[in-house]
C-alpha positions, -999 to +999 in steps of 0.1 A: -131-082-151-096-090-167-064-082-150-048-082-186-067-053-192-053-032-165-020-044-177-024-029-213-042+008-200-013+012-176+015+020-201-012+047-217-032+066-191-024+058-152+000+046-132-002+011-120-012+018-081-042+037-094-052+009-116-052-014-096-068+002-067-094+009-091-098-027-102-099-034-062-129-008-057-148-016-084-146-054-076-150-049-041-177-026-041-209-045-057-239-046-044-252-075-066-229-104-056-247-129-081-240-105-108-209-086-100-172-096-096-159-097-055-131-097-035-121-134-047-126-130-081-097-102-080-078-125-060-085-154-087-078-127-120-046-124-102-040-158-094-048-163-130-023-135-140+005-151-117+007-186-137+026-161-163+052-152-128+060-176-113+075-153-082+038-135-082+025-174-082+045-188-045+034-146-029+001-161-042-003-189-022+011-168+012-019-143+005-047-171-004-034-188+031-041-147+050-073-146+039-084-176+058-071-158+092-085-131+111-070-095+112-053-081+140-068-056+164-062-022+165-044-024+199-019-048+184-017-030+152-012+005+167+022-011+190+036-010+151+034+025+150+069+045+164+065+071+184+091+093+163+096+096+127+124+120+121+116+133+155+088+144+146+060+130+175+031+110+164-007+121+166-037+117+150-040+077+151-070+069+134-083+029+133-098+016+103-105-023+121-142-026+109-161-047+089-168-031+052-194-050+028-191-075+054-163-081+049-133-078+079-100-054+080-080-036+097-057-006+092-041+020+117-025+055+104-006+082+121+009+113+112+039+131+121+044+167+119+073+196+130+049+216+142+046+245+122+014+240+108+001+271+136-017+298+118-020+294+082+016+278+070+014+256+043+051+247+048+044+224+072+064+187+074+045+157+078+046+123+073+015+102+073+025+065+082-004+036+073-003-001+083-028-027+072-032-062+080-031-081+047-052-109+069-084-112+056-107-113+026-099-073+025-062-074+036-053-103+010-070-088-020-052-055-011-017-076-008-027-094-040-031-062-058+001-050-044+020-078-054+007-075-087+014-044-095+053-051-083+051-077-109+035-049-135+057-023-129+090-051-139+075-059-171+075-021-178+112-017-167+111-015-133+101+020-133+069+042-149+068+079-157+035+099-158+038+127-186+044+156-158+073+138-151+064+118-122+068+085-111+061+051-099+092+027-098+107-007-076+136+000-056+154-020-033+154-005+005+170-027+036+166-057+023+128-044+009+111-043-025+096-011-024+077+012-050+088+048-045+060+067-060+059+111-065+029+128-073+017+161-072-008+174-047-027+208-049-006+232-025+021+224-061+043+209-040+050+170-044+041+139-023+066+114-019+055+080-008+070+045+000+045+015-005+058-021+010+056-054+025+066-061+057+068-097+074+051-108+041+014-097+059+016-058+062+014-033+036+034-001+046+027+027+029+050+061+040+039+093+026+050+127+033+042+167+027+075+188+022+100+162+031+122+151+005+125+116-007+155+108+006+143+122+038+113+101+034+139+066+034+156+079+065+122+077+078+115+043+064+145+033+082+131+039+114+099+020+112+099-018+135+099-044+104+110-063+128+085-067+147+060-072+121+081-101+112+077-118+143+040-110+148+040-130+111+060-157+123 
């Protein structure tokens, strides 16, 4: 399966997190391992695709080194997760630290709501908040990808626009390179999201339901980088 591919259908059909998330489920979904692509041939079709980036190459080497270790608990990971996000209390932590295909990872999310979900109100604020471990065969192909499509999404312009008008683009956010990402969803609102690093391990991705995007960064501002950093030395 070529990466290059990917690269060429983006500016046509998708945007780039869908692709690649595609490319990551159908490479890390086969049942014939003999036969099929895995989780390291992604990672080597985008090692492959990094000798032409040479900032993609040295994030490279960081993720080859993560998939040696083991992921984090959910205990650990879900001290991560703040209490508050535009005081809005967090509930509904789920834990997704299991093995899949054999294969270890571990992701916590939470969401964050005003409460006025009671009854049938479909005006309801929320934020989902996700946190991954990119430690791992799982964790580092899903950094790889990530990274990759960072490096995509610059040789497009730094920014692509689905034909409905929505978006995928880099931005820079507190010292973070972030993709801000809108999308429709089927209430015909739109979903705002923020997908990121953080401590060169975690990916970060910040979603919400009726908030707006700038709401969405004030948000981002409040999540504990920092001590992602230090649990990534």
């Amino acid at each position: 399966m070529n990466i290059l591919f990917y690269k060429t259908c983006i500016y046509k059909q998708v945007t780039v997190i869908s692709v690649l998330m595609l490319l990551f489920l159908v490479s890390g979904c086969s049942s014939d391992k003999d036969d099929e692509p895995g989780i390291f041939d992604t990672l080597s079709a985008i090692k492959s695709f990094s000798e032409e980036a040479p900032d993609l190459e040295k994030k490279m080497e960081k993720v080859e080194a993560l998939g040696k270790m083991t992921p984090l608990d959910f205990s650990t990971l879900k001290t991560l997760l703040p209490e508050t996000l535009l005081d809005m209390p967090q509930h509904g932590v789920t834990d997704n630290n299991e093995a899949l295909m054999d294969l270890q990872w571990a992701m916590v999310t939470a969401l964050y709501d005003d409460g006025s979900n009671e009854g049938s109100n479909n005006d309801t604020k929320s934020l989902s908040l996700s946190i991954q471990d990119g430690a791992g065969e799982m964790g580092s192909a899903t950094l790889g990808l990530l990274y990759a499509s960072h490096t995509m999404i610059r040789a497009a312009g730094g920014q692509i626009t689905e034909d409905d008008g929505h978006y995928t683009k880099e931005i820079s956010l507190q010292g973070h390179t972030v993709l801000e990402k809108t999308e429709k969803i089927n209430n015909g609102g739109t979903k705002n999201c923020l997908n990121f690093v953080s401590g060169d391990r975690f990916i970060v991705v910040l979603c919400s339901e009726n908030i707006n995007m700038d709401a969405v960064k004030k948000a981002f501002s409040q999540i504990d980088n920092k001590a992602m950093g230090k649990i990534s030395g």
